[in-house]
N, C-alpha and C positions, 0 to 999 in steps of 0.2 A: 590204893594204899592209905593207911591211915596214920593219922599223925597223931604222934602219942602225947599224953598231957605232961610227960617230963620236957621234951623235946620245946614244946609250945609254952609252958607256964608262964612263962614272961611277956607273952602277947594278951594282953585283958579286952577282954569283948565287954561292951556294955550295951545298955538298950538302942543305943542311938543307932554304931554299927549294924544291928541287928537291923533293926527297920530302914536303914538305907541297901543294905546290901541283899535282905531275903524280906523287903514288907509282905508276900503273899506266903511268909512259914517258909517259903523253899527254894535254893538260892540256887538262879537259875542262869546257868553258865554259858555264852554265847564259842560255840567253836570254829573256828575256820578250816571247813570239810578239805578243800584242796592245800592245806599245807598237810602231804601225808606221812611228811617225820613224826609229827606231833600227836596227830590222830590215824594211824597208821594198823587198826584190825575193828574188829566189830566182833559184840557179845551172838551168841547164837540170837540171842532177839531183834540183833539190830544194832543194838546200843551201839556209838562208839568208844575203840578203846585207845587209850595210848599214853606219854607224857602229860596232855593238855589236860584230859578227862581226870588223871588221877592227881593231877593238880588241884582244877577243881573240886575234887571229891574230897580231899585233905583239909582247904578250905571249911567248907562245908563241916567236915568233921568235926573241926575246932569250933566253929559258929554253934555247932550243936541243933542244923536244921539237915532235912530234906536235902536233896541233887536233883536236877533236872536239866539235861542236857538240850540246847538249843541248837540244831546244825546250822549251817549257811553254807555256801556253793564257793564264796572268796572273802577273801579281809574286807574288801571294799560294802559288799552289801552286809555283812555286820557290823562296821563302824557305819553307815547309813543310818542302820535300823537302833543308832545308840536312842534316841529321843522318841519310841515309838514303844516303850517298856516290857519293852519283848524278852530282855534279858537283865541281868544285873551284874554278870560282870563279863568281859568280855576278852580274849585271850587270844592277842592277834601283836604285830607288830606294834610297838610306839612310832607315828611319828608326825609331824607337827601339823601337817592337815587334821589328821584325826584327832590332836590331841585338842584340836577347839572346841572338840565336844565332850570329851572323854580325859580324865586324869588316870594316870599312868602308873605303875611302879614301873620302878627299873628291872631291868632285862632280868627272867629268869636262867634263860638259854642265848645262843648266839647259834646262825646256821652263817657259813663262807658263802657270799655270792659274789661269782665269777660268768666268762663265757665260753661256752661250744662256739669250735671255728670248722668248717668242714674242709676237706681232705685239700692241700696244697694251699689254703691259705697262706699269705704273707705274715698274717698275726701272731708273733709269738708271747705276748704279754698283755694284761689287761689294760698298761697303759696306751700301748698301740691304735687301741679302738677306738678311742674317740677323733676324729680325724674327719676331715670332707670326704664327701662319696662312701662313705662304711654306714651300711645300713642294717638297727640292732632287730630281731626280736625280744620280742617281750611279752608277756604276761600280765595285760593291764589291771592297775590299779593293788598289784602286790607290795608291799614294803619295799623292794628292791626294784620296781617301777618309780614308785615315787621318790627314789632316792636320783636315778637317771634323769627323772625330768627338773629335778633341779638342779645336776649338775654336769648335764652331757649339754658341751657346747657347741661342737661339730657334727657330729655323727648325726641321723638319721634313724628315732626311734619308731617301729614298723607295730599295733600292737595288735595282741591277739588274746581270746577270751577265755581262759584256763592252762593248762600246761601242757595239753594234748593237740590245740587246737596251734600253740605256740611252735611247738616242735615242727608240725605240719605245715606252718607258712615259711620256718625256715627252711624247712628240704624243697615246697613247691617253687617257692618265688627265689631261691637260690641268695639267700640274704647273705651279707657276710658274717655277721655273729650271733647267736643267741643267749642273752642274758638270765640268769636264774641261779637257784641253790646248787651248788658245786655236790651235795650228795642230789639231786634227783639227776645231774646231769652225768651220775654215772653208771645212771640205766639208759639214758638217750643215748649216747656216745657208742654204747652197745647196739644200737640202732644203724648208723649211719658209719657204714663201712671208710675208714680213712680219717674221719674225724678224731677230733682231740678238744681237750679242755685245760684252757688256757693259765699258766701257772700265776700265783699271786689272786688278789680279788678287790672288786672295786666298793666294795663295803663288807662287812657284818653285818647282815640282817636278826637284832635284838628282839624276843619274842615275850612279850610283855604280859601283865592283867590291868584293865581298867575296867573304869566302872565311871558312871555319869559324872560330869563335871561339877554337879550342885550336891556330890555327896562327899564332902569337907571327912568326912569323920572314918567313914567306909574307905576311902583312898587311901586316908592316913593307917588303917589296917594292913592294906595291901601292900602296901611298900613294904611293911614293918614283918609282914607276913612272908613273904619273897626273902627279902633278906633271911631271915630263919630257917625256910626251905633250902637256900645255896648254902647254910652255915653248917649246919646239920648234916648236909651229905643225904636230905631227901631227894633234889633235883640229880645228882649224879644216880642214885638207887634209881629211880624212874628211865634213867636213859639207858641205865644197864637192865634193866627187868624188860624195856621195849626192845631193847636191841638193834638200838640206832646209830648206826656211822652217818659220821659228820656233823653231828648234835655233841656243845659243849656245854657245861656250865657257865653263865657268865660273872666276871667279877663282880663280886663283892659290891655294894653300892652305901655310903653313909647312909643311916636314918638316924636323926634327932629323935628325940624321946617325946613320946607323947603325952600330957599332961592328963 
């Protein structure tokens, strides 16, 4: 999708931006392959398609360079790969591990994460689960892992390496809960005959853009950039045009003015 120059006018690009956010002409967008609300089909080439991508490209569009899509397998190994100039900006969760290397806008989207309990559990609510002996899966190193390891004081986090792999130590090793986004768990829950998904959620997982920590000028775009996209009514276009349940907009965020 592209972002029109009425829409944008008030956002001014100057050289600096430019050469922080695209120094090789082509502004190259880091995506997180397993969040598949986000990036959720693929062009006949390959390419991926979705909210994230057309995010991206909108950017880009207003920058007046180039797109070049960067995949990655999870959030975790592309905030890694922030200091390795693989990408330049990168469109995964905010949150405060990552954010040591990487400056943030505020949230463009919010996805609800909650938990799968299977069939006869005692848990009726998200509060229940954290408790002695409740042992969670999870999906390490996603926004909503690191949201549990800082703040599950009882419970017993079990992890495991993708979404696929998650689901599969919760059914073998008969866990009691599994933690993750409340829409993909309503393809699992279709899995596991008797199971349910627990009302209420133990965060909002906020699905950000950053870009390198030492780029002052580039961030202060992004923010300014994001807010515009939610003001506009581009981010709601993009979730209707993907056709995502359980994908919102999220509020509104202040930006100061840039001088």
């Amino acid at each position: 999708m592209h972002a029109t120059d009425k829409t944008y006018s008030s956002l001014q690009v100057n050289p600096q931006i430019i050469h922080e956010l695209a120094p090789t002409g082509v502004l190259r967008a880091g995506l997180n392959l397993s969040n598949s609300l986000l990036n959720n089909g693929r062009t006949a080439s390959g390419e991926p398609t979705g909210v994230a991508p057309d995010m991206a490209r909108a950017i880009a569009d207003h920058l007046g360079v180039g797109l070049a899509l960067v995949s990655f397998p999870s959030p975790g190994v592309l905030a890694d790969a922030a200091e390795s100039n693989v990408w330049d900006i990168g469109l995964i969760g905010a949150e405060p591990a990552r954010a040591e290397k990487i400056s943030f806008s505020a949230a463009y989207v919010e996805i609800e994460a909650t938990y799968l309990v299977p069939e006869n559990s005692p848990l009726t609510d998200v509060k229940d689960v954290d408790r002695p002996g409740v042992r969670i899966a999870v999906s390490q190193r996603t926004a909503y892992d690191l949201w549990l390891v800082r703040n599950i004081q009882h419970a017993k986090l079990v992890h495991a390496q993708g979404f696929d792999a998650t689901f599969e130590v919760f059914v073998r090793d008969g866990l009691d809960a599994m933690a993750s986004l409340r829409p993909l768990l309503l393809a699992d829950v279709q899995k596991l005959p008797g199971s349910r998904i627990l009302a209420g959620q133990f965060t909002a997982i906020q699905q950000s853009i950053g870009t390198h920590k030492s780029h002052s000028a580039g961030a202060a775009f992004l923010r300014a950039f994001v807010e515009e996209a939610k003001r506009s009514g581009l981010v709601a276009q993009l979730i209707q045009r993907h056709q995502v349940e359980g994908l919102s907009v999220a509020p509104l965020y202040p930006v100061e003015a840039e001088s």
